[in-house]
C-alpha positions in Angstrom: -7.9 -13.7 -16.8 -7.8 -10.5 -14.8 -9.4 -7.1 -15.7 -10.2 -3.9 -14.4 -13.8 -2.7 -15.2 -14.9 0.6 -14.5 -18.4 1.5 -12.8 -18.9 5.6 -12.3 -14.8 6.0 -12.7 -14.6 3.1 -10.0 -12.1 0.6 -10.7 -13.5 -3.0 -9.8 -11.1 -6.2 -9.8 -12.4 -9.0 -12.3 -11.5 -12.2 -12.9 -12.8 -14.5 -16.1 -13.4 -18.0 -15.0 -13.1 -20.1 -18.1 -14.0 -22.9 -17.0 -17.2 -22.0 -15.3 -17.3 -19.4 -18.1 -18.3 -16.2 -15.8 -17.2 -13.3 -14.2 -16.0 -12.7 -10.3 -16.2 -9.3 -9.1 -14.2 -8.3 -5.9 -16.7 -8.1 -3.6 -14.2 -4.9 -1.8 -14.5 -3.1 -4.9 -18.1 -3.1 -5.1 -18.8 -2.0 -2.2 -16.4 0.5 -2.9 -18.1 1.7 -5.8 -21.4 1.8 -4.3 -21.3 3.7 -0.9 -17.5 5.3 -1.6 -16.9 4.4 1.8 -13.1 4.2 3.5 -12.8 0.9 4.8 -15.2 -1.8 2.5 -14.3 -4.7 4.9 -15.6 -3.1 7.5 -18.4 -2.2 5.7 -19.1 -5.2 4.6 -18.9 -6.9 8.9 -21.7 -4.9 9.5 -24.3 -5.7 6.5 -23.4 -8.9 7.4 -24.4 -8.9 11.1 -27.3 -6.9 9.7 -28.5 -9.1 7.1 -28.1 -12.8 8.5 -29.5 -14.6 5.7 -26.3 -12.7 3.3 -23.7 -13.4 5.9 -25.1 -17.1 5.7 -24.5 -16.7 2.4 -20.9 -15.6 2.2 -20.0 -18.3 4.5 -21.1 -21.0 1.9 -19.3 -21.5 -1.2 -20.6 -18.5 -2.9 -17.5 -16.4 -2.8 -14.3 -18.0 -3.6 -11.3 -16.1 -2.8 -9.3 -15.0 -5.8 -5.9 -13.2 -5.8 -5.3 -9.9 -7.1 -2.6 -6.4 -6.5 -3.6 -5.1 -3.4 -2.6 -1.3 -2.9 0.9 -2.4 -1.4 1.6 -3.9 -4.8 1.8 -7.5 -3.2 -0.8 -10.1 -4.0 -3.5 -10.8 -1.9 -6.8 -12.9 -1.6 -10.0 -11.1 -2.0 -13.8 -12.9 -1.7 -15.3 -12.6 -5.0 -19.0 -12.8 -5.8 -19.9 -13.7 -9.4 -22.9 -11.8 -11.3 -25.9 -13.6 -9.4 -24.0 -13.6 -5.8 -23.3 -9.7 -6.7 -27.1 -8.9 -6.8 -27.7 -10.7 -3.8 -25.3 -8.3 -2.3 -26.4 -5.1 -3.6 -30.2 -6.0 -2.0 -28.4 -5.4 1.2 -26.8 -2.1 0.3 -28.7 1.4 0.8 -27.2 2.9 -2.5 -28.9 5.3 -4.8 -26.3 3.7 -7.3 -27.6 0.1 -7.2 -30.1 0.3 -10.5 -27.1 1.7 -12.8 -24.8 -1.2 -11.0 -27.3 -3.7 -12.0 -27.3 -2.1 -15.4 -23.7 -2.3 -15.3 -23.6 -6.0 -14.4 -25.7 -7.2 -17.2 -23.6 -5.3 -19.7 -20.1 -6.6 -18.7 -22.0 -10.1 -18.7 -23.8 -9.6 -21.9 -20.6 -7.8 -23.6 -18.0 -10.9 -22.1 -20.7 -13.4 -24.4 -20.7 -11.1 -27.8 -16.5 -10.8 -27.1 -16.1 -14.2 -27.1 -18.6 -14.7 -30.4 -16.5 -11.1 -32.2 -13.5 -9.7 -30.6 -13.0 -6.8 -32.1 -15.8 -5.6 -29.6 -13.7 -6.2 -26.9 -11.4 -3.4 -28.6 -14.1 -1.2 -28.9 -14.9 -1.3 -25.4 -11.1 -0.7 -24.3 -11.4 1.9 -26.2 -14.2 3.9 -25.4 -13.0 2.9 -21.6 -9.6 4.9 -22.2 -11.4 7.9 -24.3 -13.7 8.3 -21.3 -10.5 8.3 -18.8 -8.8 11.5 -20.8 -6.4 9.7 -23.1 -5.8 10.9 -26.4 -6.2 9.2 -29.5 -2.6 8.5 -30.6 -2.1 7.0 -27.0 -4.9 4.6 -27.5 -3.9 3.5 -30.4 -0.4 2.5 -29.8 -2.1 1.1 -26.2 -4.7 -0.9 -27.9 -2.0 -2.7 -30.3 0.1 -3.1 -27.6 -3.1 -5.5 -26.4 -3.3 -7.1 -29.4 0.9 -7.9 -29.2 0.5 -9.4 -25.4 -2.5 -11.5 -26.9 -0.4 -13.1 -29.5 2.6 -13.8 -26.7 0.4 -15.0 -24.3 -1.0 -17.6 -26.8 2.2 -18.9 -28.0 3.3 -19.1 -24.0 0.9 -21.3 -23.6 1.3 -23.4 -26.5 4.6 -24.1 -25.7 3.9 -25.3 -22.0 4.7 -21.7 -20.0 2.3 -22.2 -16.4 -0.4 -19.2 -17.2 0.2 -16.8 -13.8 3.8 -17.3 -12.1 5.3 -18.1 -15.8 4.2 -15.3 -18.0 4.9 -13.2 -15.1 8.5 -14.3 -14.4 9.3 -13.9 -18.5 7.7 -10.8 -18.5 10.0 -9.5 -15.5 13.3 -10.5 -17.7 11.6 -9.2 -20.9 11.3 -6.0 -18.8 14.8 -6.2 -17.0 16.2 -6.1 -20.4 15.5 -3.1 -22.3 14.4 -1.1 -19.5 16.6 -2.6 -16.6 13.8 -2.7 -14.1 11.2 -5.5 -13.3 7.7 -5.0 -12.8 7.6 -4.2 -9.5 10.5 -1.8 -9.6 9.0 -0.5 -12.7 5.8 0.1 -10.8 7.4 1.9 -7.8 9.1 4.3 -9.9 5.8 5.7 -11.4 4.0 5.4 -7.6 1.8 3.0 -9.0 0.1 -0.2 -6.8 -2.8 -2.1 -8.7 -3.0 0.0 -11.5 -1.6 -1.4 -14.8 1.5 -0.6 -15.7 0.7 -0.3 -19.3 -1.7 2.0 -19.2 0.8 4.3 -17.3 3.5 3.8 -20.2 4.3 6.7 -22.6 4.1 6.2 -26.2 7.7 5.6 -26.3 7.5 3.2 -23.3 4.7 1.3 -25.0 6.5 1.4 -28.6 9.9 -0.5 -26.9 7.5 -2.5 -24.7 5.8 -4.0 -27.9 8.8 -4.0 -29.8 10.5 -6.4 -27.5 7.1 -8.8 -27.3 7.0 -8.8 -30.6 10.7 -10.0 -30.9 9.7 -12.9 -28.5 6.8 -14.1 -29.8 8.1 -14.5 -33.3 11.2 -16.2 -31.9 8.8 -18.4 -30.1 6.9 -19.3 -33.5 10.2 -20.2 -35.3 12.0 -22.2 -32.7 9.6 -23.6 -30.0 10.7 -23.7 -26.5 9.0 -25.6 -24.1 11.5 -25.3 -20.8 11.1 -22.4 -18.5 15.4 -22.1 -19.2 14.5 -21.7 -23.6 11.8 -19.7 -22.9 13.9 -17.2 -20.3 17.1 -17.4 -23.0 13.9 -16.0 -25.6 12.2 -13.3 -23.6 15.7 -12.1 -23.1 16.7 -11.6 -26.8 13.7 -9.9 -27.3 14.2 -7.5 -24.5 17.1 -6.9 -26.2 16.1 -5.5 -29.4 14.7 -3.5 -27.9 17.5 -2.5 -25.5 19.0 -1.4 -28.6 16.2 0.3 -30.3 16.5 2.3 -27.3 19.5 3.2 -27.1 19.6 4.5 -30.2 16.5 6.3 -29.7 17.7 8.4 -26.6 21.0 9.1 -28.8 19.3 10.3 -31.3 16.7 12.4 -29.2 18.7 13.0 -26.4 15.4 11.9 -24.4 15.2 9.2 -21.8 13.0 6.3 -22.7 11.7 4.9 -19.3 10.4 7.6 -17.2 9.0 8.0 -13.8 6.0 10.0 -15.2 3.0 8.0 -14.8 -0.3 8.7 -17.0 -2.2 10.3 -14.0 0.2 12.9 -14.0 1.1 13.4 -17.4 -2.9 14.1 -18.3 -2.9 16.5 -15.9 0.6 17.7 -17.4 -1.5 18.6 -20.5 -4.7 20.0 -19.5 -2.8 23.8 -19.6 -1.0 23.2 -23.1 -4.9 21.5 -24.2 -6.3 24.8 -22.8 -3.8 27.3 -25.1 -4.1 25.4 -28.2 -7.6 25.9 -28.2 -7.7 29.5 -27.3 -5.0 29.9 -30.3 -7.7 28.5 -32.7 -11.0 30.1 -32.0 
C-alpha cells in the first residue's frame, strides 16, 4: 500500500509492508525533507563516502528498493529505509529538522498501529492532512468518501482474484477511459501533474462521477463475481459508464464541462481573491 505523508509540507513516498507489518520511507524524500537540497542522490553519495559505517549499511539488505511515480510520471525504483534504518540515517544528516522528523516518525508508526486496531482514525488524519493543505470542507468531504468507495472496490478486486498493482491499475484505466475518455496517465498530463495523486487534484464534480462509476463496479462485482481479468474489464466498463451518462447529462443541464484541466494547486490559488472579498463583505 502506497501513501504520501507529509513532514513540514514535504511530501515523502511510503509504502506499507503487510507482511513485515512496517513502513518504508523513500530514502530521496527524506533527505529531501530534511536539508531541502536539489539533487538528494547526490546528497546522499557524499554522506555516504563521509560516514562509512552508513554507506556499509545501505549496501546490506537494509534498504530494499521499492517502486513508486517518479516526477516523469513513469515508475521507478527508489531505496527505501524502514523506521529504524531511517534514524540511522538522520544521525548522519546536519539538520536542525532531525528532532521534529524523529517526532514525526514515531507518530506515523504509532498512528499505522491504532489504524489498524480503529479506522476511522485513519480518516481523521486524512483529514486534518487536507485541512492543513488549504482545502475546504465540502471538498474533503466528498474526497474522504471517495476513499472510503476505492476501499470497498479494492476489497472486492481482490476477492475475486484481480493481481493487487498491475490489475487494479489496468481496471482503473478503463473505468477512467469510460466516463471521462482519458486514462490515468493522460488524465494526469492534462492537469501537469507527475506523482501527485490524481484524486486529490479532482473537482467535486470529477470526484462525484469518479465515485459514482466505482460505486457502479463494486456493486456489480458483489452480485455477479468475476474472477477473469476479461469479466472484471467487461465490469469496470459498465460502471464507467453510468457514469458516462450521469455526465452527460450533467454538462447538458449546466452547460459546464465535467473533466477539466484545472488541477487543485491552481484552483486554491484561483480562490484565495474571492476568500479575500467574501470576508471583507462580512466584517
Amino acid at each position: 500500500m502506497h501513501e504520501l505523508k507529509l513532514f513540514d509540507e514535504k511530501q515523502i513516498r511510503t509504502i506499507w509492508n503487510e507482511t513485515e507489518e512496517k513502513w518504508y520511507f523513500c530514502i530521496n524524500d527524506v533527505i529531501a525533507a530534511l536539508t531541502d537540497c536539489k539533487d538528494p542522490v547526490d546528497y546522499f553519495k557524499k554522506i555516504r563516502r563521509r560516514d562509512l559505517e552508513l554507506d556499509i549499511f545501505v549496501r546490506g539488505t537494509n534498504c530494499p528498493p521499492h517502486q513508486f511515480i517518479s516526477t516523469d510520471g513513469k515508475r521507478h525504483s527508489f531505496k527505501c529505509m524502514d523506521i529504524q534504518s531511517v534514524l540511522r540515517l538522520v544521525q548522519s544528516i546536519p539538520s536542525k529538522k532531525a528532532e521534529p522528523f524523529k517526532q514525526w516518525l514515531a507518530q506515523v508508526g504509532a498512528e499505522r498501529i491504532y489504524q489498524m486496531q480503529d479506522p476511522e482514525l485513519g480518516i481523521q488524519q486524512s483529514l486534518m492532512d487536507y485541512k492543513r493543505l488549504g482545502y475546504s470542507d465540502n471538498w474533503i468531504n466528498q474526497r474522504l468518501k471517495s476513499i472510503e468507495i476505492r476501499k470497498d472496490l479494492t476489497d472486492q478486486w481482490k476477492a475475486h482474484n484481480v493481481k493487487e498493482g498491475i490489475g487494479y491499475a489496468a481496471l482503473t484505466d478503463i473505468i477512467y477511459q469510460t466516463w471521462a475518455g482519458l486514462t490515468a496517465r493522460e488524465y494526469k498530463n492534462l492537469k501537469g501533474l507527475h506523482q501527485e495523486n490524481l484524486r486529490d487534484n479532482m473537482t467535486n464534480e470529477e470526484l462525484v462521477m469518479n465515485m459514482l462509476a466505482e460505486l457502479t463496479a463494486t456493486n456489480i462485482t458483489k452480485e455477479e463475481h468475476p474472477l477473469t481479468m476479461y469479466e472484471h474489464a467487461k465490469v469496470a466498463a459498465r460502471g464507467g459508464s453510468v457514469a458516462r451518462v450521469a455526465k452527460e447529462a450533467f454538462e447538458e443541464q449546466t452547460g459546464k464541462k465535467v473533466v477539466t484541466s484545472l488541477n487543485m494547486k491552481q484552483y486554491l490559488e484561483a480562490q484565495q481573491p474571492t476568500l479575500g472579498l467574501e470576508q471583507d463583505s462580512e466584517e
